[in-house]
DRENMARTI-938189 format. One line per 8 residues: number of its first residue (from 1); their letters; for each residue x, y, z of C-alpha. Coordinates in Angstrom, 1 decimal. Each point is the difference from the previous one (the first is absolute). Last residue first. Layout:
NUM = a = X/Y/Z | ... $
END
This chain:
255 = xxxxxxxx = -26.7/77.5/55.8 | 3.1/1.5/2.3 | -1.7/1.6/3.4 | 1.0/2.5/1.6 | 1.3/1.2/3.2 | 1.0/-2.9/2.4 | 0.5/0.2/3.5 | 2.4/-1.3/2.3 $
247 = xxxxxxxx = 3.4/-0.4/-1.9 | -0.1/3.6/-1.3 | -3.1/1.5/1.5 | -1.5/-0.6/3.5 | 0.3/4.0/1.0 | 2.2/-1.4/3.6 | 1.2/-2.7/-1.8 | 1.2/1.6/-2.9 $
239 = xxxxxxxx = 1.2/3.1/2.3 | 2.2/-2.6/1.9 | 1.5/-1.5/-2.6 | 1.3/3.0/-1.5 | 1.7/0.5/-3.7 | -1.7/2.9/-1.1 | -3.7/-1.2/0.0 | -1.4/2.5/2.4 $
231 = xxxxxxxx = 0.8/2.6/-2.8 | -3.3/-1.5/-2.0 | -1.5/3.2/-0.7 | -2.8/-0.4/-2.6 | -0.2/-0.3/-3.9 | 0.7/-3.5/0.0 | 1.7/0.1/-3.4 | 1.9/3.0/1.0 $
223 = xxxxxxxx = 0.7/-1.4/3.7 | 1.2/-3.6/-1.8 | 2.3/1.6/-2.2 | 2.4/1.9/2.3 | -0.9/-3.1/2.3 | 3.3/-0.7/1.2 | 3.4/-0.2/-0.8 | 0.4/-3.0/2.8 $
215 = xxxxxxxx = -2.7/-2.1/0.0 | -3.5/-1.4/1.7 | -3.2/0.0/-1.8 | -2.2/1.0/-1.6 | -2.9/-2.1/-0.1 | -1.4/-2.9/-1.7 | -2.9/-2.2/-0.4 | -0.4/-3.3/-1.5 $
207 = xxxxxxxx = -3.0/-2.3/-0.2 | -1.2/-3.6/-1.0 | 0.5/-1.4/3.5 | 2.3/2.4/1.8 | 3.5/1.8/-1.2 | 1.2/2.8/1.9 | 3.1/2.3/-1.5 | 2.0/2.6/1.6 $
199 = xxxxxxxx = 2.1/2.0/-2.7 | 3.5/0.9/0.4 | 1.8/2.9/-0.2 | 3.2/1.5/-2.0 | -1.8/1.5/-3.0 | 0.9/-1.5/-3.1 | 0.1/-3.2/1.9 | -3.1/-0.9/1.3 $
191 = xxxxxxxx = 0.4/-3.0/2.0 | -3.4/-2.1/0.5 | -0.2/-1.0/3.8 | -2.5/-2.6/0.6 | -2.6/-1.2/2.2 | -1.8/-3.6/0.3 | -2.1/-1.5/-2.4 | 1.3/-2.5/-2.3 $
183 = xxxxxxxx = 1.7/2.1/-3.0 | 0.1/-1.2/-3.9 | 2.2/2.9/-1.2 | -1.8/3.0/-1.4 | 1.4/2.1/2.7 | 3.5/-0.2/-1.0 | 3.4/0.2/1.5 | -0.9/-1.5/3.1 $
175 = xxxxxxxx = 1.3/0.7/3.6 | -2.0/-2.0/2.4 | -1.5/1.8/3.3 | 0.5/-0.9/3.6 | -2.7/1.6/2.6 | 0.6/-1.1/3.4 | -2.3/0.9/3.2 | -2.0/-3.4/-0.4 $
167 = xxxxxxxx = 2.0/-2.7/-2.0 | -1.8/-1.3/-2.5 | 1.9/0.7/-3.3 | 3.4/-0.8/1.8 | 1.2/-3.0/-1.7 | -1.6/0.6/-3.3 | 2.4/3.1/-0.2 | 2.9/-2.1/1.5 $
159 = xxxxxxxx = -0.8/-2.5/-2.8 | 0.0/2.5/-2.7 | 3.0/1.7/0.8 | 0.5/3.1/-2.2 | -0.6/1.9/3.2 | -1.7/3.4/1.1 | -0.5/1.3/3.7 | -2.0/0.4/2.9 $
151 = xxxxxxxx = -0.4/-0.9/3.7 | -2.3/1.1/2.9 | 1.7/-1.2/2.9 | -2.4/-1.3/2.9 | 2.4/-2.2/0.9 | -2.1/-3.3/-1.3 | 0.9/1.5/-3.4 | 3.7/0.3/1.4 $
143 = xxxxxxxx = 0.0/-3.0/0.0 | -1.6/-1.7/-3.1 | 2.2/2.8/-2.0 | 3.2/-2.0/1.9 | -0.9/-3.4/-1.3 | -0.6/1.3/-3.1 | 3.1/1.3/-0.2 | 1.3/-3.2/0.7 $
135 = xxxxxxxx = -2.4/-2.4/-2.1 | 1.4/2.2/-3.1 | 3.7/0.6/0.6 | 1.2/-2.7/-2.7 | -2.6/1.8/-2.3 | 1.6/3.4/-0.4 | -1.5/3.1/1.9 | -0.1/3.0/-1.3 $
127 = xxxxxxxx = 2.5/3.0/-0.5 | -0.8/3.8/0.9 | -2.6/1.1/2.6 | -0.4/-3.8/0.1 | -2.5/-0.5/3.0 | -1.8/3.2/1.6 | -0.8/0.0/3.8 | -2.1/2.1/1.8 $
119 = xxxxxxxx = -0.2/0.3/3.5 | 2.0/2.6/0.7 | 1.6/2.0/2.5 | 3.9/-0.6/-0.7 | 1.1/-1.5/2.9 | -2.9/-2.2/0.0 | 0.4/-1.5/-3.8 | 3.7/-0.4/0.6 $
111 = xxxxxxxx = -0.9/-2.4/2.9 | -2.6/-1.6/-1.9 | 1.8/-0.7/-3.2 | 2.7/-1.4/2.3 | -2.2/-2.5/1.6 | -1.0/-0.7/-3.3 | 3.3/-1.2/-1.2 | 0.8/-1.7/3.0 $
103 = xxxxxxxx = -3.6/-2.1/-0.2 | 1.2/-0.8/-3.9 | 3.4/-0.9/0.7 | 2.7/1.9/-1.5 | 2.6/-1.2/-2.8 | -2.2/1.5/-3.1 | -0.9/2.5/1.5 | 3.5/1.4/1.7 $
95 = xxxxxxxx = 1.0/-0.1/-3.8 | -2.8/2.0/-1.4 | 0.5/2.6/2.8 | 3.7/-0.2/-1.1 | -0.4/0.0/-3.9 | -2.6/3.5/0.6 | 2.5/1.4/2.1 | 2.7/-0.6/-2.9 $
87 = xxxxxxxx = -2.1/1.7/-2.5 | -0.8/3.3/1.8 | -3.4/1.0/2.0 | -0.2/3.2/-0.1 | -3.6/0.8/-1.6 | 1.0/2.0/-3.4 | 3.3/-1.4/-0.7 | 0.4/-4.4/0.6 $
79 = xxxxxxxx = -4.3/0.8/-0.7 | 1.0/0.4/-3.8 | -0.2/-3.7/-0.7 | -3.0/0.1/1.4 | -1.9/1.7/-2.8 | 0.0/-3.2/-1.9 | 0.3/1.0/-4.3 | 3.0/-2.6/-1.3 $
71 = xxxxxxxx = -0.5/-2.8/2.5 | -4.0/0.4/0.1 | 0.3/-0.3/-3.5 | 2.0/-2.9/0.1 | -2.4/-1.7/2.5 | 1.0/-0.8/3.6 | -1.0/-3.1/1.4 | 3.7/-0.6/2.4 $
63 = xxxxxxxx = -0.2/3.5/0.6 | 2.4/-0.5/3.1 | 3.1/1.9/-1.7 | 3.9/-1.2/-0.1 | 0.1/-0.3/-4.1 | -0.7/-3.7/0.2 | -3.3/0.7/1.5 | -1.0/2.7/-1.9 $
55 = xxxxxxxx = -0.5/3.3/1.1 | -0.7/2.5/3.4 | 1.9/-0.8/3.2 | -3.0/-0.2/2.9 | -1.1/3.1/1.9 | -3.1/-0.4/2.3 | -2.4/2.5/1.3 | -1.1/2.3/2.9 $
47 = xxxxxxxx = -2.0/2.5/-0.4 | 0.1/3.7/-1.8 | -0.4/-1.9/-3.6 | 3.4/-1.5/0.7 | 2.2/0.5/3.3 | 2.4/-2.6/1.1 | -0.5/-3.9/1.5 | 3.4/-2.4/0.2 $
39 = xxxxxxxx = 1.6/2.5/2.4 | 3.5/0.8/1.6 | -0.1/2.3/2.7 | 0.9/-1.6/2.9 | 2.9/-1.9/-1.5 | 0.9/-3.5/-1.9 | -3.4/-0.5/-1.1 | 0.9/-1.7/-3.4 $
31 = xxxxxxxx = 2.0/-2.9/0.3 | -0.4/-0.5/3.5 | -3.7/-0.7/0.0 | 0.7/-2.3/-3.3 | 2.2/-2.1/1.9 | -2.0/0.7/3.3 | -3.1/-1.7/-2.3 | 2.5/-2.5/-1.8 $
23 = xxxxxxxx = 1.0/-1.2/3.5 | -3.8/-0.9/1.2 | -1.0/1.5/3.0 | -3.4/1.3/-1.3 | -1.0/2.8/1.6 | -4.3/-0.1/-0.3 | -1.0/-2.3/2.8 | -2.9/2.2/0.7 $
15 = xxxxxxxx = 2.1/1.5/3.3 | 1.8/1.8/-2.7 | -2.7/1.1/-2.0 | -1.1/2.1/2.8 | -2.8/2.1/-1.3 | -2.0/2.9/1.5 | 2.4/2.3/-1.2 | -0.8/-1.0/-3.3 $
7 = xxxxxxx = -3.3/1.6/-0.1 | -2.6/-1.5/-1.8 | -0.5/0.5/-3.9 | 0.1/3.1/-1.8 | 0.2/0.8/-3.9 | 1.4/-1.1/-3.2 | 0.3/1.1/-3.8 $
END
């Protein structure tokens, strides 16, 4: 997953023209950063990541692309327990989203990215993002691309995916359920459910490769298989950049 870009400090999104004034951006402002220590950015993969509500669309979640087995078998939907981040939080930072401008959403990002030391950024720790949200999160990818900020994550969105394939210091994958789909090249995350981690897929011109990848119960299997010590792997961003595994380097290669 992602890496180092230039230093934020050196950056003054403000004087870029970045705070919009517009009244659904203090709207949204309001609605969620009432106090000094409210956050839309909390620890995941020891960076910084996003929380969305996990689900269906009609049932309160942002998964608008979800499949039913991803419904029935996704790891996030334990994340409310195991990573701290509760329900309700997850519908607020969705909420201040959906009602904030772009520039004031990544002006944010940045801010919380600074006070907590990192530049590394990880989209859809839990949830996804639904299609009405599309040009606006890409919007704010494009941004904090030119930042410097390395970015990663996993969607269901195929547009947003397509959207972001060329961006320099961002890696986006596409979650599929199954390899032998008819894939353009590009990278994808394949879910392996039986044991809580996802695979990292790369697709080019008449060949696919794959590593392991990036998950929560991980590699038990993987480091038998493998035969070496792949510890690095345990859920951190920065030791898959800094050994270029996970998202940065692939392992084998599928015939």
């Amino acid at each position: 997953m992602p890496g180092y870009g230039n230093s934020m400090g050196s950056m003054s999104f403000r004087n870029r023209g970045m705070v919009s004034s517009r009244k659904e951006d203090w709207e949204g402002a309001q609605v969620l950063l009432k106090g000094p220590g409210m956050k839309i950015l909390y620890p995941y993969a020891k960076v910084m990541g996003l929380f969305f509500p996990v689900g269906k669309l009609r049932n309160g979640g942002s998964c608008e692309f979800i499949t039913e087995k991803c419904c029935i078998e996704c790891y996030a939907c334990s994340l409310d327990t195991d990573m701290g981040v509760e329900s309700e939080l997850k519908k607020q930072i969705y909420e201040y989203f959906v009602k904030t401008s772009s520039n004031r959403i990544t002006e944010q990002i940045l801010k919380e990215l600074k006070e907590a030391n990192c530049n590394i950024f990880t989209w859809f720790a839990s949830g996804d993002c639904p299609s009405k949200l599309t040009n606006k999160f890409y919007a704010i990818v494009k941004k904090l691309d030119i930042a410097g900020i390395i970015q990663t994550g996993f969607t269901r969105n195929e547009k947003l995916w397509k959207k972001c394939k060329n961006l320099s210091k961002s890696r986006i994958l596409l979650t599929i359920e199954n390899i032998d789909d008819q894939l353009v090249p590009g990278w994808y995350s394949l879910p392996n459910y039986k044991i809580g981690a996802i695979d990292i897929v790369e697709v080019g011109i008449g060949n696919v490769r794959v590593s392991v990848g990036c998950g929560g119960g991980y590699y038990e299997e993987h480091i038998k298989i493998l035969g070496k010590d792949t510890s690095h792997l345990k859920l951190d961003c920065n030791a898959c950049y800094k050994n270029k595994t996970g998202c940065f380097i692939i392992t084998e290669t599928i015939s």
